[in-house]
N, CA, C and O atoms as a Maestro MAE file, in Angstrom:
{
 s_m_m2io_version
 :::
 2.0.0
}

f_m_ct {
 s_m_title
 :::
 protein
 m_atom[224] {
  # First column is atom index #
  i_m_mmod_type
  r_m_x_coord
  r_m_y_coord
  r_m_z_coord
  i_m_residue_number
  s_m_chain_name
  s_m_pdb_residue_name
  s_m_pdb_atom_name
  i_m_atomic_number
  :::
  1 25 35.809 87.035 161.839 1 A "UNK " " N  " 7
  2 3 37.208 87.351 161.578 1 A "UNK " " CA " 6
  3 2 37.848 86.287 160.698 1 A "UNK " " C  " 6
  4 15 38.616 86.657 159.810 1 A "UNK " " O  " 8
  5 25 37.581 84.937 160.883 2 A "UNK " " N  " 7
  6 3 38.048 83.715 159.866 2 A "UNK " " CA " 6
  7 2 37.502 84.312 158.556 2 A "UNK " " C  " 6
  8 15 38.342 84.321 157.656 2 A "UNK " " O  " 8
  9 25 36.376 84.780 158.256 3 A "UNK " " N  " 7
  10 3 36.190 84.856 156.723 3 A "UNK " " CA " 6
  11 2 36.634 86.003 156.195 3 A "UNK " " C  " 6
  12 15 36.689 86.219 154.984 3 A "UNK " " O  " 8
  13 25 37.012 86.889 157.194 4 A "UNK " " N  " 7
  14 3 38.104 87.773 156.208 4 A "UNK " " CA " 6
  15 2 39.529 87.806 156.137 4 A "UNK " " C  " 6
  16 15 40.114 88.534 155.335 4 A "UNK " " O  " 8
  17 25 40.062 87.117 156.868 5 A "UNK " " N  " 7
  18 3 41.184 86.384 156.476 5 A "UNK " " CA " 6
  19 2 41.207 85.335 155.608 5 A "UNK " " C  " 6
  20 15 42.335 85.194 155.137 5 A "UNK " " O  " 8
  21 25 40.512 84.642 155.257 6 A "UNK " " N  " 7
  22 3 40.376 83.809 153.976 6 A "UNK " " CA " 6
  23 2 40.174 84.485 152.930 6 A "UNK " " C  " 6
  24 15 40.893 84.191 151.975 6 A "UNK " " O  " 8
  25 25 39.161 85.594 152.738 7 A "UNK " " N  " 7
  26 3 39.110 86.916 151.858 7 A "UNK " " CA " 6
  27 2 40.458 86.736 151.395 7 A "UNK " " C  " 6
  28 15 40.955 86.091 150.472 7 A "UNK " " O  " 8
  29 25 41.028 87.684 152.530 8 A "UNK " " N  " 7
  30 3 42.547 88.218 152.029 8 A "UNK " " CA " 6
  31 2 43.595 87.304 151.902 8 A "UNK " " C  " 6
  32 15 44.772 87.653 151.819 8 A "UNK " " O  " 8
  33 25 43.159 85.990 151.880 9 A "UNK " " N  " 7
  34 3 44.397 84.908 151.645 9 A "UNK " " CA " 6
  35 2 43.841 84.591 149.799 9 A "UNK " " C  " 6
  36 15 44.655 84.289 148.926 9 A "UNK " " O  " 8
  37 25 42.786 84.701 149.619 10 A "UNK " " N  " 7
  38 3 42.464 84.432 148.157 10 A "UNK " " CA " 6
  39 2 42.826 85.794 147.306 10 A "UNK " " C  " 6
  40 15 43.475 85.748 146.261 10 A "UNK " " O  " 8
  41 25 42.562 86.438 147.613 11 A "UNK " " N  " 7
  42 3 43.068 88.124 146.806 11 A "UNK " " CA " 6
  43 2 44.498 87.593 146.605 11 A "UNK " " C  " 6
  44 15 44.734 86.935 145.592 11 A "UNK " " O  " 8
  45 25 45.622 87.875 147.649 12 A "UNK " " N  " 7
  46 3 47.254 87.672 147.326 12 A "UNK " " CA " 6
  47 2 47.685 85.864 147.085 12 A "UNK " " C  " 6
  48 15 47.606 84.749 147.601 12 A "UNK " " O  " 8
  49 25 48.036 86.409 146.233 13 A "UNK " " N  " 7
  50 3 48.780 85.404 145.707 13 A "UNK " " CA " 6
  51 2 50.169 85.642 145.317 13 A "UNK " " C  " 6
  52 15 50.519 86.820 145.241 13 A "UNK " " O  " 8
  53 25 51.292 84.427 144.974 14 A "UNK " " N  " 7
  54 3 52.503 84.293 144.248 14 A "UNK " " CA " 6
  55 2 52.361 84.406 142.497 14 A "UNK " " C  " 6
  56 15 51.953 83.447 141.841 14 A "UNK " " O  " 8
  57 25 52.564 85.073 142.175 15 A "UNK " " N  " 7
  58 3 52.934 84.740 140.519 15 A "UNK " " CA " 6
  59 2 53.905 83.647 140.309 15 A "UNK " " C  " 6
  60 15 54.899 83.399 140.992 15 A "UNK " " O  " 8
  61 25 53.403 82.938 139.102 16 A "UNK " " N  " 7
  62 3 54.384 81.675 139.154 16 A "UNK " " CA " 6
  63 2 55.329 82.269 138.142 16 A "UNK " " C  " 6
  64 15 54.946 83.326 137.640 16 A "UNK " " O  " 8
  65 25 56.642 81.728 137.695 17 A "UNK " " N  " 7
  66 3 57.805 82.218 136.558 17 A "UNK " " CA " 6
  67 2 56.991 82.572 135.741 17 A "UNK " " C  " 6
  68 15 56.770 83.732 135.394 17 A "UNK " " O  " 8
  69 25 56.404 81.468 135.310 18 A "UNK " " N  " 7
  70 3 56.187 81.913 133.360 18 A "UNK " " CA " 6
  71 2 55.288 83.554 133.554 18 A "UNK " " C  " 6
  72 15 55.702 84.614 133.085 18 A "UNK " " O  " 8
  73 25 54.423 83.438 134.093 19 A "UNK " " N  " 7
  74 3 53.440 84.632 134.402 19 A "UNK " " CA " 6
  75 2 54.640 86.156 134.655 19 A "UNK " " C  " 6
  76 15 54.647 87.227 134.048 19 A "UNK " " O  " 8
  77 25 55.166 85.869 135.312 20 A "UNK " " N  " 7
  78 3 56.293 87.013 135.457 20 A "UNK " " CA " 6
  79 2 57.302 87.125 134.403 20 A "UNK " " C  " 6
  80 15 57.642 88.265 134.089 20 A "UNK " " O  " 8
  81 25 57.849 86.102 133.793 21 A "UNK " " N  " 7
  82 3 58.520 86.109 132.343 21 A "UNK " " CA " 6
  83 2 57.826 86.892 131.396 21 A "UNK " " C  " 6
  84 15 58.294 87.873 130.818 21 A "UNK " " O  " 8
  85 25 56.689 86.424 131.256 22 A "UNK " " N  " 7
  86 3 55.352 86.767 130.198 22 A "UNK " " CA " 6
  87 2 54.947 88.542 130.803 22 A "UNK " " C  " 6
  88 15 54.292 89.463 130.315 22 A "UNK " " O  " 8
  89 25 55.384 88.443 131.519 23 A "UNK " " N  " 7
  90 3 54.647 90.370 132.185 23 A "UNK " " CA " 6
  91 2 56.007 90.909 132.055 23 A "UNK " " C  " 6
  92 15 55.833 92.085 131.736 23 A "UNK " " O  " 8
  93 25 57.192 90.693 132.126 24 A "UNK " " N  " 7
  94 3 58.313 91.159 131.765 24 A "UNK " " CA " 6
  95 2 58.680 91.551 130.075 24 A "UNK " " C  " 6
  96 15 59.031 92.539 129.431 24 A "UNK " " O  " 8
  97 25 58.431 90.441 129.890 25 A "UNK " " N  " 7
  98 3 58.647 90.497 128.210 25 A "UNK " " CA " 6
  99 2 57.279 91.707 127.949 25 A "UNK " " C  " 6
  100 15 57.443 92.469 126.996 25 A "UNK " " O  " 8
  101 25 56.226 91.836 128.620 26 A "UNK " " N  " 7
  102 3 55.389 92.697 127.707 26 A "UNK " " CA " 6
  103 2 55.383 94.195 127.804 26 A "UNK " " C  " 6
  104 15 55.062 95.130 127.071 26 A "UNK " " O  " 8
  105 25 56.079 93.970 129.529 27 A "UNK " " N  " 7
  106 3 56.786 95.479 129.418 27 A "UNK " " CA " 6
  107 2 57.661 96.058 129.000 27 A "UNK " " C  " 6
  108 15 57.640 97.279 128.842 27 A "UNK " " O  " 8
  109 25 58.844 95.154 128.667 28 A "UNK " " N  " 7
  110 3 59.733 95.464 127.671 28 A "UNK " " CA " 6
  111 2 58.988 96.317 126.142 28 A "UNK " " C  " 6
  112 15 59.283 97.425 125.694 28 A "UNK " " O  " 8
  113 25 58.161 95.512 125.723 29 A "UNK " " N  " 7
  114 3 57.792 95.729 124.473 29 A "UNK " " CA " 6
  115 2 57.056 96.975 124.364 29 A "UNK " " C  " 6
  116 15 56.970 97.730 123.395 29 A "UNK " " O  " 8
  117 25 56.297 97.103 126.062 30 A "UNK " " N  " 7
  118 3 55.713 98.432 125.809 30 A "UNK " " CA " 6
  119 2 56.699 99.801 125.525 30 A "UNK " " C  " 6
  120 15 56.743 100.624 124.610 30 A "UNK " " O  " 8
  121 25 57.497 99.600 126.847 31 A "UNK " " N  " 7
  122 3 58.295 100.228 126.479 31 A "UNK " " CA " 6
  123 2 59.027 100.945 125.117 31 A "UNK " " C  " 6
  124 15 59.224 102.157 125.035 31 A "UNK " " O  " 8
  125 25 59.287 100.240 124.365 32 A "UNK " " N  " 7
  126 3 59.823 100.034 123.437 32 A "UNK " " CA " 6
  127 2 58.787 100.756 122.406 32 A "UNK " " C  " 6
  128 15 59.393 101.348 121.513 32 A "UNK " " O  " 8
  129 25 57.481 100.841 122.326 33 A "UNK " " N  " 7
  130 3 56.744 101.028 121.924 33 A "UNK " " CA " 6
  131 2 56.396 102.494 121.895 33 A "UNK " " C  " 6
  132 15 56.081 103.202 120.938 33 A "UNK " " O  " 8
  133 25 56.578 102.890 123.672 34 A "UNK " " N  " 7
  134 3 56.548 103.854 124.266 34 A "UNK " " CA " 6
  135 2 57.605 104.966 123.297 34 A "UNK " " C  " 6
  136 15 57.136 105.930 122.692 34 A "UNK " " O  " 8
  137 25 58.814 104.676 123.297 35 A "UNK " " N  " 7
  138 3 60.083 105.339 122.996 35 A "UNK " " CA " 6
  139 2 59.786 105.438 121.686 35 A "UNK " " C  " 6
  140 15 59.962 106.619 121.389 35 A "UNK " " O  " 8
  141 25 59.422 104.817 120.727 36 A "UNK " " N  " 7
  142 3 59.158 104.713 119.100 36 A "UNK " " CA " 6
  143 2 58.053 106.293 119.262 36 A "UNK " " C  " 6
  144 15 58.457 107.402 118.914 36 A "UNK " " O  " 8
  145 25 57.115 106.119 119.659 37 A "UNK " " N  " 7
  146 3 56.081 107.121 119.383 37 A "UNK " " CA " 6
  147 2 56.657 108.239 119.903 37 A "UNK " " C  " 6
  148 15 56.414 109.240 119.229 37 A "UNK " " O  " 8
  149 25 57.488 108.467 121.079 38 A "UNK " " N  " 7
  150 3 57.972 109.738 121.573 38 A "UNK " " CA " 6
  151 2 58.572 110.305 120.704 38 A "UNK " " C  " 6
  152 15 58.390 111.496 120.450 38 A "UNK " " O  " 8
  153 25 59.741 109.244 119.832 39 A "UNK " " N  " 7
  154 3 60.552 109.864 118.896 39 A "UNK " " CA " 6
  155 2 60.031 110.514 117.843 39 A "UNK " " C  " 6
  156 15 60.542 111.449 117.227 39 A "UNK " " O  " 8
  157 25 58.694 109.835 117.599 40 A "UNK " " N  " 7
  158 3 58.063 109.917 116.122 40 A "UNK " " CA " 6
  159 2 57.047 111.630 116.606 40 A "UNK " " C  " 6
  160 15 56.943 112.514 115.755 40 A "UNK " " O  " 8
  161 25 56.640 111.740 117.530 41 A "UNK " " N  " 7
  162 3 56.067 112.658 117.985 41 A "UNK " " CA " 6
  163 2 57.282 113.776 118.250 41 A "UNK " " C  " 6
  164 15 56.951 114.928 118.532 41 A "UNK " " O  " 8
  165 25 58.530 113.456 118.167 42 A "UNK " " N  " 7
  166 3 58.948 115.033 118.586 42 A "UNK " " CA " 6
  167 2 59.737 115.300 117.342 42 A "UNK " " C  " 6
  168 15 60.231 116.421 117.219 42 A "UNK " " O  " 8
  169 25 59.957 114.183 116.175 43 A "UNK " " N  " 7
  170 3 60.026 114.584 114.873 43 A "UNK " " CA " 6
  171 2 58.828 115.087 113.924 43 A "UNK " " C  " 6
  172 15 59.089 115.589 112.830 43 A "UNK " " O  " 8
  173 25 57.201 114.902 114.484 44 A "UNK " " N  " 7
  174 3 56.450 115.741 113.941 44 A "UNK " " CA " 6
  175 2 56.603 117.183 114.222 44 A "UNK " " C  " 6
  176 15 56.631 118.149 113.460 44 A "UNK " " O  " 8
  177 25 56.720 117.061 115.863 45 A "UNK " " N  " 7
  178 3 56.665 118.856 116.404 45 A "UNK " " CA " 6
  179 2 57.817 119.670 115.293 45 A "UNK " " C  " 6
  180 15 57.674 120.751 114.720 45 A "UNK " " O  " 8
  181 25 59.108 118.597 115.242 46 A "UNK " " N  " 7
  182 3 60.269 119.954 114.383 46 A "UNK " " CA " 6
  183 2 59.819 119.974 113.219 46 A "UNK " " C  " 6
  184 15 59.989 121.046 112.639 46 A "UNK " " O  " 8
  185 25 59.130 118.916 112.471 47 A "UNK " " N  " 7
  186 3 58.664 119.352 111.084 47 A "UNK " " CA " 6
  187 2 57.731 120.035 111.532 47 A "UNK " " C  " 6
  188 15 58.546 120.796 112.053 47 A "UNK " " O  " 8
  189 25 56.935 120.400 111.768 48 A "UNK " " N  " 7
  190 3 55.365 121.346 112.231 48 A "UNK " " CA " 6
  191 2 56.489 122.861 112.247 48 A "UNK " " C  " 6
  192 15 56.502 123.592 111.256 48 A "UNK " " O  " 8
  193 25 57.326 123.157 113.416 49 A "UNK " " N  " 7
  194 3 58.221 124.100 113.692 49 A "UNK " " CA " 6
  195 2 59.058 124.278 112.373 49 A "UNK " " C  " 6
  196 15 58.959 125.424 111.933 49 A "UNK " " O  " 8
  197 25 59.707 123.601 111.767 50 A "UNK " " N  " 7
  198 3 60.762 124.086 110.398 50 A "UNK " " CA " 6
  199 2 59.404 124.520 108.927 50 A "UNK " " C  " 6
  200 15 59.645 125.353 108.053 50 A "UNK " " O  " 8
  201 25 58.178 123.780 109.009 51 A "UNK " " N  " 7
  202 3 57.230 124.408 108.380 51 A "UNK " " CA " 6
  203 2 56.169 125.285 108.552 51 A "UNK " " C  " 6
  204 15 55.004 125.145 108.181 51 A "UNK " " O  " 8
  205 25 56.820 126.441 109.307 52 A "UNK " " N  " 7
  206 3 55.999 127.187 109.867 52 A "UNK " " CA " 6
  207 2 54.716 126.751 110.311 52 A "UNK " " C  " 6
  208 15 53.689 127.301 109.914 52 A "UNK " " O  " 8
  209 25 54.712 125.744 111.154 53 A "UNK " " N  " 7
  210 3 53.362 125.562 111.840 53 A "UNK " " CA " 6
  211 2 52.850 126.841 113.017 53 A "UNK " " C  " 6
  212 15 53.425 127.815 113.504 53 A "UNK " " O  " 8
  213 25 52.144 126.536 113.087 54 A "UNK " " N  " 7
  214 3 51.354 127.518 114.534 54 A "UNK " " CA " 6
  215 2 52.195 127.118 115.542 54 A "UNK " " C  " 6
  216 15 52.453 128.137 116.183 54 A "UNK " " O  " 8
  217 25 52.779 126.142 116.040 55 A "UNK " " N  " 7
  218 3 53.819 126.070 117.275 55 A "UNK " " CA " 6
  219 2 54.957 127.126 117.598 55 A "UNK " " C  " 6
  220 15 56.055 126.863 117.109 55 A "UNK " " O  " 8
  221 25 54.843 128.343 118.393 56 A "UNK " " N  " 7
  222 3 55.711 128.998 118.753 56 A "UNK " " CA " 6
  223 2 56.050 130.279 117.685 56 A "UNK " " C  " 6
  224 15 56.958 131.070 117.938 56 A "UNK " " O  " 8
  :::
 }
 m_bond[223] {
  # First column is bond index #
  i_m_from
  i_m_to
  i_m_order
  :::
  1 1 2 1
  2 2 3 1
  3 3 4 2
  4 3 5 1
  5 5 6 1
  6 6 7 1
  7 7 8 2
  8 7 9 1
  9 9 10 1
  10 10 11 1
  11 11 12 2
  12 11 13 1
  13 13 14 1
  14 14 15 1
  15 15 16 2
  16 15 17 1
  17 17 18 1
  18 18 19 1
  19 19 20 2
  20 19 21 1
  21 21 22 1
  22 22 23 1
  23 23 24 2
  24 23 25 1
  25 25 26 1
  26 26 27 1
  27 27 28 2
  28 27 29 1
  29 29 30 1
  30 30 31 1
  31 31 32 2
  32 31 33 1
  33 33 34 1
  34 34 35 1
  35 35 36 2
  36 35 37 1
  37 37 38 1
  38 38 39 1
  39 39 40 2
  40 39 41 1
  41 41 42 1
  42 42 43 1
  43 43 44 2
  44 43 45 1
  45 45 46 1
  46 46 47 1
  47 47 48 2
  48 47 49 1
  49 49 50 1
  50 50 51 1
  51 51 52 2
  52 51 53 1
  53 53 54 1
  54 54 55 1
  55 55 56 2
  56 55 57 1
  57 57 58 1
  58 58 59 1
  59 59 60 2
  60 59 61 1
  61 61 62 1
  62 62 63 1
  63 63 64 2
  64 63 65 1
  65 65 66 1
  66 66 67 1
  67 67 68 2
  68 67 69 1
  69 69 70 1
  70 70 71 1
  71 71 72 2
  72 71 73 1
  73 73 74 1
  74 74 75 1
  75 75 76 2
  76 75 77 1
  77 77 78 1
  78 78 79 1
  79 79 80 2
  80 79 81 1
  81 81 82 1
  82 82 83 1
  83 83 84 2
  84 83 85 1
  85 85 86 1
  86 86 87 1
  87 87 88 2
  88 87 89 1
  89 89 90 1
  90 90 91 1
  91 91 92 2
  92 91 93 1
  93 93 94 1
  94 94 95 1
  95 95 96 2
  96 95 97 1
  97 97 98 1
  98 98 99 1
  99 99 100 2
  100 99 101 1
  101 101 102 1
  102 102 103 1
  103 103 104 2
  104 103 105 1
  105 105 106 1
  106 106 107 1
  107 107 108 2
  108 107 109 1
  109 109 110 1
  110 110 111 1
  111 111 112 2
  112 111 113 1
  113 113 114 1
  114 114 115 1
  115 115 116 2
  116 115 117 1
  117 117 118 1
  118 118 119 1
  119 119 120 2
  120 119 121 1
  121 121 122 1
  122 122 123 1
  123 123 124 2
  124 123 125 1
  125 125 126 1
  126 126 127 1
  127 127 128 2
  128 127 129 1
  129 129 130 1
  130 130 131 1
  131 131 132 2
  132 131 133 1
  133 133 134 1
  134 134 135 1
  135 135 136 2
  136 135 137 1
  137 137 138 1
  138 138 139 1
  139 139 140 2
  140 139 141 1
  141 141 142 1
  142 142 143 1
  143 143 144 2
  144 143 145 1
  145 145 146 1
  146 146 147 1
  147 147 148 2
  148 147 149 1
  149 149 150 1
  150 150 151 1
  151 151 152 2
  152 151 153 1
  153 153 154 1
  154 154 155 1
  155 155 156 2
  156 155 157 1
  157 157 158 1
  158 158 159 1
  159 159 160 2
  160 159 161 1
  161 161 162 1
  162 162 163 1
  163 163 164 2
  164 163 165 1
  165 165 166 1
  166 166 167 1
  167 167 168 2
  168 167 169 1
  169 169 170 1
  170 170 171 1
  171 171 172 2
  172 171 173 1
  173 173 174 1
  174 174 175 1
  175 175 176 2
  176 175 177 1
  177 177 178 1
  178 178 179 1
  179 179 180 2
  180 179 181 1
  181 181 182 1
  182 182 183 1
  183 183 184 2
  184 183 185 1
  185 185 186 1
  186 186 187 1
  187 187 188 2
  188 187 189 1
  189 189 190 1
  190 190 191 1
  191 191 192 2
  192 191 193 1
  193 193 194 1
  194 194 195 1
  195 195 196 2
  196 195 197 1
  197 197 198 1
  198 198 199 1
  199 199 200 2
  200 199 201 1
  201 201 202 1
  202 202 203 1
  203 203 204 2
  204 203 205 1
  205 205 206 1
  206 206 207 1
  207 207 208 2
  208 207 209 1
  209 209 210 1
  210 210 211 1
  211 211 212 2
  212 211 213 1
  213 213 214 1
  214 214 215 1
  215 215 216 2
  216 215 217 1
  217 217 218 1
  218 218 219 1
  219 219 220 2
  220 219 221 1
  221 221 222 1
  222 222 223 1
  223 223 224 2
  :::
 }
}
């Protein structure tokens, strides 16, 4: 029973600031990243749709 509680004391850990600063900032960016391509993807679909594409 001691060595699997030591197990599970090495698995969890604290994140220190910078590590959580640094994972914050990169989700931001995904984000951000995220929203760019959505936009860019639903301005292909209306050009595809206003040029008679096969959509609909």
């Amino acid at each position: 029973m001691n060595g699997k509680k030591r197990l599970a004391g090495d698995i969890v850990r604290q994140a220190n600031t910078s590590e959580v600063k640094g994972l914050r900032s990169e989700a931001r960016e995904l984000k951000e990243c995220v929203a760019e391509l959505i936009l860019e993807n639903r301005l292909l679909k209306k050009s595809m749709i206003g040029d008679g594409g096969d959509d609909e």
